[in-house]
N, C-alpha and C positions, 0 to 999 in steps of 0.2 A: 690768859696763859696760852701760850703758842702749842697749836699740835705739834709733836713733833714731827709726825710721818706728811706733814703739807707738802712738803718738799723733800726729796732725798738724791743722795749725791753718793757716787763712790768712783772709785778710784782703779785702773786696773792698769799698767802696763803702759803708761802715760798717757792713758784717754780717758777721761773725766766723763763721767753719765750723770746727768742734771736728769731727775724726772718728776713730773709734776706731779703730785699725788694726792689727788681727792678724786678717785674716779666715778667712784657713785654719783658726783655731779658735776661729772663731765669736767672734771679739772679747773671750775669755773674758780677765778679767781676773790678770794673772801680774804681778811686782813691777815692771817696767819699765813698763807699763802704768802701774801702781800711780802713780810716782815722776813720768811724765811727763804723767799727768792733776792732780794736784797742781800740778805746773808750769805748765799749760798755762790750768789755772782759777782761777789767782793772777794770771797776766799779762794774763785777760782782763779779771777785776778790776779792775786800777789803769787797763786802756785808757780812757779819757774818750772817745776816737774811735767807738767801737762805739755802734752803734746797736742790732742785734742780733746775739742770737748762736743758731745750729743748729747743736743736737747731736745727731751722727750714725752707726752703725758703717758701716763701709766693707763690699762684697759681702752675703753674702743675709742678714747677720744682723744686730742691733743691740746685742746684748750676752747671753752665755749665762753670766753671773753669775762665779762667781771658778772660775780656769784647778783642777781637780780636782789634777792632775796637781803643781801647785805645792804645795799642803795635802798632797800622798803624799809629796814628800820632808821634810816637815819631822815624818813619823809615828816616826821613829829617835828624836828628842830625847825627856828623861825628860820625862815628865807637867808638872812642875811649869816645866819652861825650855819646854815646848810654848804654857803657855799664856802666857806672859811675852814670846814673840816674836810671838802671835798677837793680844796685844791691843796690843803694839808696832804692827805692820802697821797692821792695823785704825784703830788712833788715825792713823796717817801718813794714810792714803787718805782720810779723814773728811776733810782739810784741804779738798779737793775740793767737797764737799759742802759746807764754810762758805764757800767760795770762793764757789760758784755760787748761794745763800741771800745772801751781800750783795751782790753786783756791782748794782750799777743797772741795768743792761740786761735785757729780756725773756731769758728761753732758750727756744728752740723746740725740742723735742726730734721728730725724724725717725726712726718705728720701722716696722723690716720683720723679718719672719721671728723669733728667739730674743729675747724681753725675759724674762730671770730674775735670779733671787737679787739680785747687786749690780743688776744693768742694770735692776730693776723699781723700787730704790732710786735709782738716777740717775730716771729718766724719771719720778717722784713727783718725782723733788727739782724738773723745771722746770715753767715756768709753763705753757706750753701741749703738748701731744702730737698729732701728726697721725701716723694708722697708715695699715701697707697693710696689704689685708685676707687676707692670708697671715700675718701678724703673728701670734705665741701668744707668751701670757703664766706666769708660774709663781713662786712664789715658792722651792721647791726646798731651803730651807733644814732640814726637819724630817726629808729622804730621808738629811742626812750628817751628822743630829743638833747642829743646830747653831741658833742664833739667829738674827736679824737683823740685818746689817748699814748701812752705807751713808745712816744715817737713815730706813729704812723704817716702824719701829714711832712714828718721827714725823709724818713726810708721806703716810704712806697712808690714817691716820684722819683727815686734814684732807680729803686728797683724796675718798676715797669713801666716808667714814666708818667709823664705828669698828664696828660687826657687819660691813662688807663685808671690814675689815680682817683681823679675825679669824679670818672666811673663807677669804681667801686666804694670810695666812699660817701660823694652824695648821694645817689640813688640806692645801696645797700643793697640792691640784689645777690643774692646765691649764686654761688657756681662750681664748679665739679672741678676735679682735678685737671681731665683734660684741658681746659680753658687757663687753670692755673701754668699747666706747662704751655703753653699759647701764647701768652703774654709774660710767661718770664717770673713769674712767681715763684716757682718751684724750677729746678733742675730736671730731675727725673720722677716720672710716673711710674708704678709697678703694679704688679697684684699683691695685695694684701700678705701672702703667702709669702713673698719673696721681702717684704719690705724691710729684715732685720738683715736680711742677707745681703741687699743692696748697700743700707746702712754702712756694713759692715767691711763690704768692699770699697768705699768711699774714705772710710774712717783710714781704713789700712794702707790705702795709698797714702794720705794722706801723714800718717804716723810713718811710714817707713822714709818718707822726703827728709828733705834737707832742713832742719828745723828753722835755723834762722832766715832762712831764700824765703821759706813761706811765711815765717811773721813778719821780715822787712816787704815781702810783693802785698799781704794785706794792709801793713801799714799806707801804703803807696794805693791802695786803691783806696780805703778809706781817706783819706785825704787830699785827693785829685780832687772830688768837686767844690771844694771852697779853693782850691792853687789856677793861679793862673797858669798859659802852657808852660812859662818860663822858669817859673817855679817849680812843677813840677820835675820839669825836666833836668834840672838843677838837682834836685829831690831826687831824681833816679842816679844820676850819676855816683852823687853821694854813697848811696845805696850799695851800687854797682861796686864802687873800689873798695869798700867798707866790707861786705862778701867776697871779695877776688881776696883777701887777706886770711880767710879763715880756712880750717882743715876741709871742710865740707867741698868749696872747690877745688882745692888739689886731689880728694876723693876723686871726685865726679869728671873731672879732665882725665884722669890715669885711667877710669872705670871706660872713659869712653874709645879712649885710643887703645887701650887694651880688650875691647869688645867683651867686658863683662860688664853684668851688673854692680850699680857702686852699693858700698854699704857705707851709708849715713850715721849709721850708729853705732862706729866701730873708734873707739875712744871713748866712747859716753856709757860703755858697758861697766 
């Protein structure tokens, strides 16, 4: 039976709040989790209403990668049914991760305190990251002999590229926020104090924009690294005249020869 509270989601003003919720153990991810982040990153998928979405763990953590504890009881079964349920799992919770890769809308990922294993694999997988500066990082997979899940061995050589990648997850070392903003992992650093505030002002810029300029500019970066230039560039133009047709431009041209702020969400009221 699924917890209900693994995961919870709500809704406010078209910005979607994903937060992971088993804080008692550090958000570590167990199959309820598993089943109800699936769920939870399908439904935000098909929402057209969202504008954005923050993803968050609930208390001091952000995610301490998959619950140990689940992987100890499945150590009984023989070798071969071991690995037939784990790459079962595995395939399941990936849905997650194709969920959050097509959806249209930004994700803004909100990290404090534990970002490892899986949880370094989500927070690659979204578009932007704002840390507090208590935040430490890990990849932790090499300590219980295991590989990468979550799309990491995908989204981290985009992110910070492919030596820093390497870095952090053969060798598995720790490392702090700062270092996170150093090599591109994260956006912005803050203090603790400030981190919902920052959140907050990221989210809003981000919600008061031009809805379609920013889901066709994410589409477009998400899909530059498999496009050749010519493709791509093909791909932008597309783009380009495809927005030059919709209200939001003639907003934003009149907003700006008229030296006022445009409002974006004036028809969609």
């Amino acid at each position: 039976m699924r917890e209900a509270s693994a995961v919870t989601l709500a809704r406010a003003d078209g910005v979607a709040t994903l937060s992971l919720s088993r804080p008692d153990a550090l958000n570590a991810l167990d199959y309820a989790m598993m089943d109800a982040l699936v769920d939870a990153t399908a439904t935000l998928a098909g929402d057209d209403t969202i504008r954005v979405v923050v993803l968050r763990g609930e208390g001091r953590h952000f995610m301490a990668g998959g619950d140990i504890r689940t992987f100890a009881a499945e150590l009984a079964r023989p070798p071969d049914e071991r690995a037939a349920v784990f790459t079962r799992i595995v395939g399941r919770v990936h849905a997650a991760i194709e969920s959050l890769a097509r959806m249209p809308h930004p994700v803004v990922a909100r990290v404090q305190g534990a970002c490892a294993g899986f949880g370094l694999s989500l927070l690659a997988a979204c578009d932007l990251a704002i840390a507090a500066e208590d935040a430490y990082f890990a990849a932790g997979y090499r300590n219980i002999g295991l590989s990468p899940d979550g799309g990491g061995t995908w989204s981290l050589p985009r992110v910070v590229g492919p030596r820093r990648a390497a870095e952090i997850l053969l060798l598995g070392e720790r490392f702090d926020a700062a270092r996170a903003l150093d090599i591109g992992l994260v956006n912005r650093v803050v203090p603790a104090a400030r981190l919902d505030a920052e959140v907050a002002s990221v989210v809003g810029t981000l919600r008061a924009g031009p809805r379609d300029a920013i889901r066709a500019t994410r589409r477009l970066l998400r899909e530059s690294p498999g496009n050749s230039l010519a493709t791509q560039l093909d791909a932008e133009a597309r783009s380009f005249g495809r927005l030059s047709a919709l209200d939001d431009f003639a907003e934003g041209v009149d907003a700006f020869v008229n030296k006022r702020a445009p409002d974006f969400d004036r028809g969609r009221r």
